[in-house]
N, C-alpha and C positions, 0 to 999 in steps of 0.2 A: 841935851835932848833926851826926853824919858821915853822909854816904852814900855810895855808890860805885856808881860806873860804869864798867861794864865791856864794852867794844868787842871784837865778835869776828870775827877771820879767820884770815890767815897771814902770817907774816915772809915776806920776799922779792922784790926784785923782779917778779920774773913775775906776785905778785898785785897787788903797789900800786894803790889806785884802782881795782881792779876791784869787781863787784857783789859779786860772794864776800869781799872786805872793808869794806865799805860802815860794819859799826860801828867797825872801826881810825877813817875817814874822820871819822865823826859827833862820837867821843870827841877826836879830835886839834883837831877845830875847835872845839868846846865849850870845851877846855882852852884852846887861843890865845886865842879871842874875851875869855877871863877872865884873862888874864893868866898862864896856865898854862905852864910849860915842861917836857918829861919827861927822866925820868932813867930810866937802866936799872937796873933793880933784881932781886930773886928774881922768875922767872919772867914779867916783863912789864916793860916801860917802862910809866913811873906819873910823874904828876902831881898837884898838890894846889893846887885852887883853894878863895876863900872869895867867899861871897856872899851879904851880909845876914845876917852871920854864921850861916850853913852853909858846911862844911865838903865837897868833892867832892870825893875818892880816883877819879881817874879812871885805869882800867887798859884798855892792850892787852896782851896773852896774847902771851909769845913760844914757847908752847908749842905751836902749830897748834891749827888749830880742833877737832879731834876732843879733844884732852888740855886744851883749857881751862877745866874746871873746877877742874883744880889751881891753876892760878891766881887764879881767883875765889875759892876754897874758902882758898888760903893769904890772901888783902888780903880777904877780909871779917872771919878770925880776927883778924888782926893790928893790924887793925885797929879793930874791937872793932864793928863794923857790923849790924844786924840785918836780917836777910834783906828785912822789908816798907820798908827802908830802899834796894835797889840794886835798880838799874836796868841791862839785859844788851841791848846793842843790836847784832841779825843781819838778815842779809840771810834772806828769803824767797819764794822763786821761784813760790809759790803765789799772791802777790800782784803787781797790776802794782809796776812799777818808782815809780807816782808815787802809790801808797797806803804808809800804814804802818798796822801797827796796834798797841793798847796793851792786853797782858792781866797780870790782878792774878794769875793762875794758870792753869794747864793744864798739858797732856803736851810734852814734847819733840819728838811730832810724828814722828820720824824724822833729828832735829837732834842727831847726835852728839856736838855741842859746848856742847849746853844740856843 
């Protein structure tokens, strides 16, 4: 069974580690922690972790955050993924810094890159 996860910000130094990349941060430790290493690939650096045989396609978007759905939209195809299968990890300023929160659906909110 595959899933994919998909971390969103911006290439670049200037943003590294900032809160505006927080799901780059989340998806790159995930992958390490499992023994993941990324490769550059069509539109994102991607990883492929397994655990308890599950399959994780973990992607960050080297397309900026406003055009990353291209990204998502090509590694879920290619993948053969089904949407209630990935998982899209963003920063949002609406919430403190040390809540998260987890929805099965809604709007984009104003989130150009969702």
């Amino acid at each position: 069974m595959k899933h994919l996860i998909v971390g969103l910000g911006n290439v670049g130094d200037e943003y590294a580690h900032t809160r505006h990349n927080i799901g780059f941060d989340v998806v790159y430790a995930f992958a390490s922690k499992h023994g993941g290493s990324f490769r550059s690939d069509r539109l994102a650096f991607v990883a492929e972790v397994k655990i308890k045989g599950k399959t994780f396609v973990c992607v960050c978007p080297t397309t900026y955050m406003n055009l990353s759905g291209r990204a998502f939209k090509y590694w879920q195809e290619k993948e053969k993924v089904p949407t209630e299968n990935t998982l899209t990890i963003v920063d949002d300023l609406a919430l403190p810094i040390d809540k998260i929160r987890i929805r099965k659906s809604g709007t984009h909110a104003g989130h150009n890159g969702l």
